[in-house]
C-alpha positions, 0 to 999 in steps of 0.5 A: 589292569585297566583297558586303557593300560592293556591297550597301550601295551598293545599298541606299543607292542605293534609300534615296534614290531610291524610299524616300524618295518612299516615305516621304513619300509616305505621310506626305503622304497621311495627312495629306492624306485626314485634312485633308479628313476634319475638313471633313466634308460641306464637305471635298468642296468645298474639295478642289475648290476645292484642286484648282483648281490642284493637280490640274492640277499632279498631272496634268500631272507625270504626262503630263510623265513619260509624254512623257520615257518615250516613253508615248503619251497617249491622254487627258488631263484636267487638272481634271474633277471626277467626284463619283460616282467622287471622281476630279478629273483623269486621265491615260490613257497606253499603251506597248510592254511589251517596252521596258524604257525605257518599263516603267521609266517606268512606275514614274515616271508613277506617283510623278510627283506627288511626284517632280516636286511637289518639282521644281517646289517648287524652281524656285517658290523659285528664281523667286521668292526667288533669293538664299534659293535659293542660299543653300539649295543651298550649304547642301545641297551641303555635305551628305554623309550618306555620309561625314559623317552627323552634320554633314549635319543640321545644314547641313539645320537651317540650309537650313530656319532661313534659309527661315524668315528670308523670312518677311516677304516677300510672296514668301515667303507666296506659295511657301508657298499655292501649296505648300499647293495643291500638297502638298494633291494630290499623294496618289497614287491606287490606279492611280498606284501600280499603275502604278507597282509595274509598273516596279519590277521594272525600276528596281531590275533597271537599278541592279543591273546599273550597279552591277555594272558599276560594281563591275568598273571599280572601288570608287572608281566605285561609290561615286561613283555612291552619292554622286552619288544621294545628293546628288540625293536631299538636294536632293529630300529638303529639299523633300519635308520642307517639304512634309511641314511645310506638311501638317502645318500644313494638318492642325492648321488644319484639326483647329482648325476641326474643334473649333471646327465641333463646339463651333458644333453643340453649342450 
């Protein structure tokens, strides 16, 4: 295998995996710190009233992860609003800087939020609408954004189409609160992300070396590998793009009530 191929697999493996969490980890943020900005004074209260369940969900992602990495949790708060510091819940964790497992895990307690709030967004689907979950996995199953970029799209277009098809049920409106709840915490603080980039180094070491290995057993290995990422990748994908839509939903409803607020103080 030449340079170029390995560095190709490399490079797709990091686009789905971190520049994917990346990307729509931003993307929700934004919309998120300017959902609450259009509240003014009253944005503070409703992101208590928000918090009640997506707090929980957020921190909870990141003591799960610190449990799967081996990370000790010294501390943890659920939901405890800070009104001096803004903070609503936390979790405090140690480990041993010489094992690269836990250093890595850094990386994951970090996106947790985001990473796991897309997990827990497919099994609310596969408890609540079984049959649309099946339908949707075998649409993203044939997805193959390796080796047939083009159709990929469109098995994703019809994944959304027949999400929106149970729309009538009370199922349905019931994934997209809790969603709502969910994708409204689900931005990453500054000691999420400075916990994170601290295990960076380490994630991207380990898919390197597996990639070099891989490459020495053969191009057929390799490129599996890459498959096999991109396919989970897909799967987290659709989720983080319903996410990302109920966000922006959120964030026109509350520029809406933005307008309608001044149009009241005007009179």
């Amino acid at each position: 295998m030449n340079f170029g191929t390995f560095i190709l697999n490399f490079v797709l493996q990091m686009v789905f995996t971190l520049g994917l969490v990346v990307l729509f980890g931003v993307c929700i943020a934004l919309c998120n710190g300017a959902f609450y900005r259009n509240f003014g004074p009253r944005g503070r209260t409703l992101c208590y009233v928000t918090g009640f369940i997506g707090t929980p969900v957020h921190e909870a992602s990141h003591a799960l992860m610190c449990l799967v990495f081996g990370h000790r949790i010294l501390e943890i708060k659920f939901f405890q609003p800070d009104p001096s510091s803004g903070v609503l819940g936390y979790v405090r964790h140690s480990y041993n800087p010489k094992n690269i497992y836990q250093r890595i895990g850094n990386l994951f307690i970090g996106i947790a939020p985001v990473l796991v709030g897309a997990l827990i967004l497919a099994g609310l689907l596969y408890l609540l609408l079984p049959a649309l979950f099946s339908d949707v996995a075998a649409e993203l199953a044939a997805v193959d954004f390796i080796d047939d970029f083009s159709s990929s799209f469109g098995h994703i277009g019809r994944a959304f189409a027949l999400m929106f098809s149970y729309i009538g049920t009370w199922q349905w409106w019931v994934f997209v609160l809790v969603g709502s709840f969910i994708a409204l915490h689900m931005t990453l603080s500054r000691e999420d992300i400075k916990g994170a980039l601290s295990g960076l180094v380490a994630y991207v070491i380990i898919f390197l070396v597996a990639d070099i290995v891989l490459a020495l057993v053969s191009h057929a290995a390799l490129s599996a590998f890459t498959c096999g990422v991109a396919a989970a990748g897909t799967f987290l994908l659709f989720f983080f793009c319903i996410f990302l839509v109920i966000s922006l939903v959120l964030l026109a409803i509350s520029f809406i009530v933005r307008g309608i607020m001044r149009m009241r103080a005007r009179r």
